[in-house]
C-alpha positions in Angstrom: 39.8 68.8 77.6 39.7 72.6 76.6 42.5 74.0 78.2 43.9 76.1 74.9 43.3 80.4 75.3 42.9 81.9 71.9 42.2 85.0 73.1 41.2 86.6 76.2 40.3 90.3 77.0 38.2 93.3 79.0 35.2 94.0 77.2 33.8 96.5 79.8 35.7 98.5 82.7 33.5 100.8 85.3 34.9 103.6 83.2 32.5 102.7 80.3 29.3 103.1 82.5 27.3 106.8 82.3 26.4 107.3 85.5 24.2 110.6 84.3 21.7 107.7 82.8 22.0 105.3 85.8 18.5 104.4 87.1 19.3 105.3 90.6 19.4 109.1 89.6 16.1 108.4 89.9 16.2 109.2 93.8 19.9 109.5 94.5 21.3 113.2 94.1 24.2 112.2 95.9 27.7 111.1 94.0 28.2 108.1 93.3 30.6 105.8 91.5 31.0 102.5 89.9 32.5 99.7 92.2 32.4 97.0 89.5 30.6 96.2 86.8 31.0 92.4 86.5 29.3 88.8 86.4 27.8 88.9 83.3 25.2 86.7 82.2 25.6 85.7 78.2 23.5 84.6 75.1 23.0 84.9 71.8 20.2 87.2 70.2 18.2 86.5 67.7 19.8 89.5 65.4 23.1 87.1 66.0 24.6 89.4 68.7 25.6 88.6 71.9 24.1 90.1 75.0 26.2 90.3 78.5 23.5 90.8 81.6 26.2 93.3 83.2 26.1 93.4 87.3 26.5 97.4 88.0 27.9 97.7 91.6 26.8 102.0 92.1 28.2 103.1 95.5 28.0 106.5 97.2 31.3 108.6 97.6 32.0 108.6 100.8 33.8 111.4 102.4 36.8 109.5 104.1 36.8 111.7 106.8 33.0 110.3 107.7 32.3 108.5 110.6 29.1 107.3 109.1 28.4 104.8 105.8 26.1 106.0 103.0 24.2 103.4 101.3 21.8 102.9 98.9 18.3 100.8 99.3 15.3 100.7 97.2 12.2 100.9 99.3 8.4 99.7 97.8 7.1 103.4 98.5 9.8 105.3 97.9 12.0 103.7 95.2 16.0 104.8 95.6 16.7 106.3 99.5 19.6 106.9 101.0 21.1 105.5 104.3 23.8 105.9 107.1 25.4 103.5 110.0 27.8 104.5 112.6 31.3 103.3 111.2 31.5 101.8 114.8 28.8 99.3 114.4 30.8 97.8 111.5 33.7 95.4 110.4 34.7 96.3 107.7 37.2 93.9 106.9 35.8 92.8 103.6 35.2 95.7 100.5 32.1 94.4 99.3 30.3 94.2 102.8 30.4 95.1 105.9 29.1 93.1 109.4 27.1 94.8 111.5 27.9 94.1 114.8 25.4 94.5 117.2 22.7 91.6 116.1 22.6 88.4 117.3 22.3 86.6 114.0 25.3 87.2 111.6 24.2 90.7 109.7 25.5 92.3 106.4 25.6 95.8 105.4 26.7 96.6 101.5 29.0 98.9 99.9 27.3 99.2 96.7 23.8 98.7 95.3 24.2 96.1 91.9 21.5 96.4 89.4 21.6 94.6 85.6 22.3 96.7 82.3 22.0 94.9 79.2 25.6 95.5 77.0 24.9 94.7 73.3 28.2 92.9 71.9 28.9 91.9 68.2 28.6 88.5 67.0 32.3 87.7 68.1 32.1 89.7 71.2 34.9 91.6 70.1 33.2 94.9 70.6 29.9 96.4 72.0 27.4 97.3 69.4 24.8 99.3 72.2 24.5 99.7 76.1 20.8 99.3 76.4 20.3 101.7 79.6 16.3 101.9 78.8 16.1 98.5 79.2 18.5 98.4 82.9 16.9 95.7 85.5 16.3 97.4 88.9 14.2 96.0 92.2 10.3 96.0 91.4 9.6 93.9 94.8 10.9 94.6 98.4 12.6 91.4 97.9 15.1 93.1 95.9 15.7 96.0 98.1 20.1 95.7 98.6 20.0 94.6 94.9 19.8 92.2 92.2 23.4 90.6 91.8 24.9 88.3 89.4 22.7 87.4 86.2 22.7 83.8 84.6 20.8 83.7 81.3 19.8 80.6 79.3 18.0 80.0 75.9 15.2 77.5 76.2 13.6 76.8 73.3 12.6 80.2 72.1 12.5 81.9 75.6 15.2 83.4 77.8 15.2 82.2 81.0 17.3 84.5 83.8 18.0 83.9 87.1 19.6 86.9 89.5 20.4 86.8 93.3 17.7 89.1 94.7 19.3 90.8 98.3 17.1 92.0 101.5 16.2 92.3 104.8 13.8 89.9 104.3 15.5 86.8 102.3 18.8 86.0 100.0 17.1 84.4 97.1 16.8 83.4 93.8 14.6 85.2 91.7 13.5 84.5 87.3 13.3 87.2 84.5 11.9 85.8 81.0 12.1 87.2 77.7 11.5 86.7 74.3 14.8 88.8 72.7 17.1 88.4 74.9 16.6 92.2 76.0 13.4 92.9 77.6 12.4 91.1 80.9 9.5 90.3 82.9 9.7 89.1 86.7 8.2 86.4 87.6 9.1 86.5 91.6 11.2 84.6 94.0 11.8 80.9 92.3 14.5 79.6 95.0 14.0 80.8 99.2 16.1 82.0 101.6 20.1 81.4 101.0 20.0 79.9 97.6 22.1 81.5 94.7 24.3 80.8 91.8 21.6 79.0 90.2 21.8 77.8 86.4 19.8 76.3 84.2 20.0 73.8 82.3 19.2 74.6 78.3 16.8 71.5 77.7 14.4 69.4 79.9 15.0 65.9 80.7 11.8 63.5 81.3 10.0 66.4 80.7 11.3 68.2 83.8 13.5 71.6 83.8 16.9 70.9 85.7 19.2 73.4 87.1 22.2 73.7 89.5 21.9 75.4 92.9 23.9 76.4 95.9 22.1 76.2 99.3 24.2 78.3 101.7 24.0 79.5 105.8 25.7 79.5 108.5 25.3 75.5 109.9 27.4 72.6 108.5 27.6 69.1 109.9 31.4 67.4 110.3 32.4 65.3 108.1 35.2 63.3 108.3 36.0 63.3 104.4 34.5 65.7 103.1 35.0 69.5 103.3 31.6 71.0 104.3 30.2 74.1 103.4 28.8 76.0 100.3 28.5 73.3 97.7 26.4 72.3 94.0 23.3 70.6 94.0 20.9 70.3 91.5 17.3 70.4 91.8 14.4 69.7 89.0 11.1 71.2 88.5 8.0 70.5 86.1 7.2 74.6 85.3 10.6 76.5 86.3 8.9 78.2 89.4 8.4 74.9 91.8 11.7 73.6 92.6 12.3 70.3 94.2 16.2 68.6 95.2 17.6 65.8 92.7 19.1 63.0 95.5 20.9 61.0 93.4 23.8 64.4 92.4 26.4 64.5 94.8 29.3 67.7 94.2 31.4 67.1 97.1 34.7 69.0 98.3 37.1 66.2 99.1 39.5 67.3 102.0 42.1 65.8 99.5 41.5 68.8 97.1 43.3 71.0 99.8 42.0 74.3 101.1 39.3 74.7 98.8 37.0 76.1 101.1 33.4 76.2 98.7 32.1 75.7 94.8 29.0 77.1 93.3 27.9 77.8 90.3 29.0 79.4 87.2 28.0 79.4 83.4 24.6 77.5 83.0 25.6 74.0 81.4 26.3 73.8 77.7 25.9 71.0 75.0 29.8 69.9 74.7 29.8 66.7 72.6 27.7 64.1 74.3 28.0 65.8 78.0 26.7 69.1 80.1 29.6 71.4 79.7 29.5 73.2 83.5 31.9 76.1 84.2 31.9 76.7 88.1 34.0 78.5 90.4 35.8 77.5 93.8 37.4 79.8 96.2 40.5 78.8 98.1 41.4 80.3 101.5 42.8 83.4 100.7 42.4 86.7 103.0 38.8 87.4 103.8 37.4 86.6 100.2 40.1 84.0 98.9 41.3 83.0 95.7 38.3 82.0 93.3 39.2 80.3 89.9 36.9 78.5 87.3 36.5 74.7 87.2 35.1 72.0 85.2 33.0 69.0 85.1 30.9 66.9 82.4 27.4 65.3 83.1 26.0 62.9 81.6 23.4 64.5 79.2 21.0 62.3 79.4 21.3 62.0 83.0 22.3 64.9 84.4 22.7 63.6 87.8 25.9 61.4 86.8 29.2 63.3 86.9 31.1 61.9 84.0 34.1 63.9 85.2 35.5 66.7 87.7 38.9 68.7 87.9 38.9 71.2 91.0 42.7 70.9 91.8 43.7 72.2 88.2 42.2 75.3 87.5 40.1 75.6 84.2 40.6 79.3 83.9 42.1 81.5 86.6 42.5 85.7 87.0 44.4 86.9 84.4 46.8 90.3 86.3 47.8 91.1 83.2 44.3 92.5 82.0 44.5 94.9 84.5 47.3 96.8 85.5 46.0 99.7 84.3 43.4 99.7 86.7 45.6 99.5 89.5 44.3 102.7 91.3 40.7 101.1 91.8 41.2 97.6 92.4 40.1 96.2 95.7 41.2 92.8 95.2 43.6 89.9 93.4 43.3 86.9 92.2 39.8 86.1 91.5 37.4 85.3 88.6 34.0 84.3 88.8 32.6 82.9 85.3 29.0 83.8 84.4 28.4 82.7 81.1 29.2 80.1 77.9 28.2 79.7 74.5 29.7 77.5 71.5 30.4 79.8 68.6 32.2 77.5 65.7 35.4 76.1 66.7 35.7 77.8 70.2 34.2 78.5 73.1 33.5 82.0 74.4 33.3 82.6 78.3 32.1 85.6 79.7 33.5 86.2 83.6 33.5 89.0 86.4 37.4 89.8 86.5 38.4 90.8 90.6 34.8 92.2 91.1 35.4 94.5 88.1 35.0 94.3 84.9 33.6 92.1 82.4 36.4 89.2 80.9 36.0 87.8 77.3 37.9 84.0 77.2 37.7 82.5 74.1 39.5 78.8 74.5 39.6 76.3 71.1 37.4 73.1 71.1 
């Protein structure tokens, strides 16, 4: 199996972002700064280049001498506003959210608002070409109103397809962009309902239906005596990309024999890799409060997507590099995580695209 690096690299640090052409100046006159920019979704463009979907993590400075959190929300009437909570209502054990304490039902509060900025690469992905800040993807819909997190693109036929994680009051969902360059999107609303993300596509139909990955989350699990429960992969189908419905026969179990992997989802929509689906997903091992996540693999059958040909989650396909970034030392916030957001076949290699520790954008490029 592909196991050989090539070469591996940061193609974009939170340094790299203008924050003077951010679209939340557009409402917030308050400072702000970039928490990550990360989990990037990846294709190729019709002109040959490569375009990353780049998650931009903005989040207010914060005067550490405040009792009270600043935080960003878009609202339906009044586009960007600012916020406050009482540091006392919150944990704040985790960096990228905080618990609220006082409601009965589990309740998040986030650090930073994430919005999508298309970064322009060459055909090699060795360098950007353009940041394409006119063309940034921000909340349209109150759906959207904490954010729109983690992009996964995928080329079908002639039309990009891209999923995001929409965050609200209201639901965690799934939400669908299309295009027809790779550049410009339209919405076309919430695909996948409450507590559904990491959702990827799959690049061609089979018996005529579109197929794609999910990962149903919440807070209720069933014991099992074998099995590890929690945040798992299923796969769903659908005959028109917006009506979704589960695929029984695929089972992506967590084995208690794989050890203290404590959930999987997905990562890079499925590739064409011989005669299998190529997926790339991540699992997360318990680690502090947001663990140790690394990239794994498995083939399906590409005819029947529902077979799993073959899995690997207790060797690690590709895992946080600490050598890319030492020299960001001063504004890390966490270790040993990866999260891979993206694939394509370019000649003899692979190229993977992949949120490095939450903050920057990672180029792997592994021999075939």
């Amino acid at each position: 199996m592909l196991n050989k690096i090539i070469e591996d690299y940061l193609i974009l640090e939170p340094a790299d972002i203008d924050l003077q052409r951010s679209p939340l100046r557009v409402g917030i006159k308050e400072e702000t700064f970039v928490l990550g920019t990360f989990n990037p979704g990846m294709e190729r463009l019709p002109n040959g280049n490569i375009v990353l979907m780049v998650r931009v993590a903005e989040a207010i400075t914060n005067n550490p001498e405040s009792k009270e959190h600043s935080y960003i929300r878009w609202d339906s009437k009044s586009g960007f506003v600012l916020e406050k909570l009482s540091y006392d209502d919150l944990d704040r054990s985790d960096p990228r959210k905080f618990i609220y304490k006082h409601n009965l039902n589990k309740t998040y509060c986030l650090t930073s608002f994430s919005w999508l900025l298309p970064v322009e690469l060459n055909s090699s992905a060795s360098e950007i070409v353009e940041i394409h800040y006119n063309k940034a993807i921000i909340p349209t819909n109150e759906y959207q109103e904490y954010g729109i997190e983690d992009a996964r693109i995928t080329k079908i036929d002639e039309t990009y397809y891209m999923t995001a994680c929409a965050v609200s009051s209201l639901r965690h969902s799934t939400v669908l962009y299309k295009s027809g360059n790779g550049l410009d999107y339209e919405y076309l609303g919430v695909i996948l309902d409450h507590q559904n993300k990491d959702m990827v596509l799959f690049a061609e139909k089979v018996d005529d239906f579109y197929y794609a990955l999910t990962r149903p989350i919440g807070d209720h699990y069933f014991y099992s005596k074998t099995n590890f429960v929690g945040p798992t992969i299923q796969m769903s189908k659908s005959p028109d990309l917006i009506h979704w419905a589960p695929v029984e026969e695929f089972k992506m179990r967590i084995y208690k024999k794989f050890g203290d992997i404590m959930k999987v989802g997905g990562g890079a929509p499925p590739i064409k890799y011989k005669d299998s689906w190529l997926v790339l997903f991540h699992t997360a091992n318990q680690k502090s409060n947001v663990g140790m996540y690394n990239t794994s693999y498995m083939l399906l059958d590409f005819a029947n997507p529902s077979i799993i040909k073959e899995v690997d989650l207790l060797t690690p396909f590709l895992s946080s590099n600490p050598e890319l970034t030492n020299h960001l030392d001063e504004i890390k916030y966490m270790d040993d995580v990866v999260f891979t957001t993206g694939a394509i076949i370019d000649k003899e290699s692979i190229v993977i695209a992949s949120g490095e520790l939450d903050l920057c954008c990672r180029i792997t490029k592994m021999m075939i």
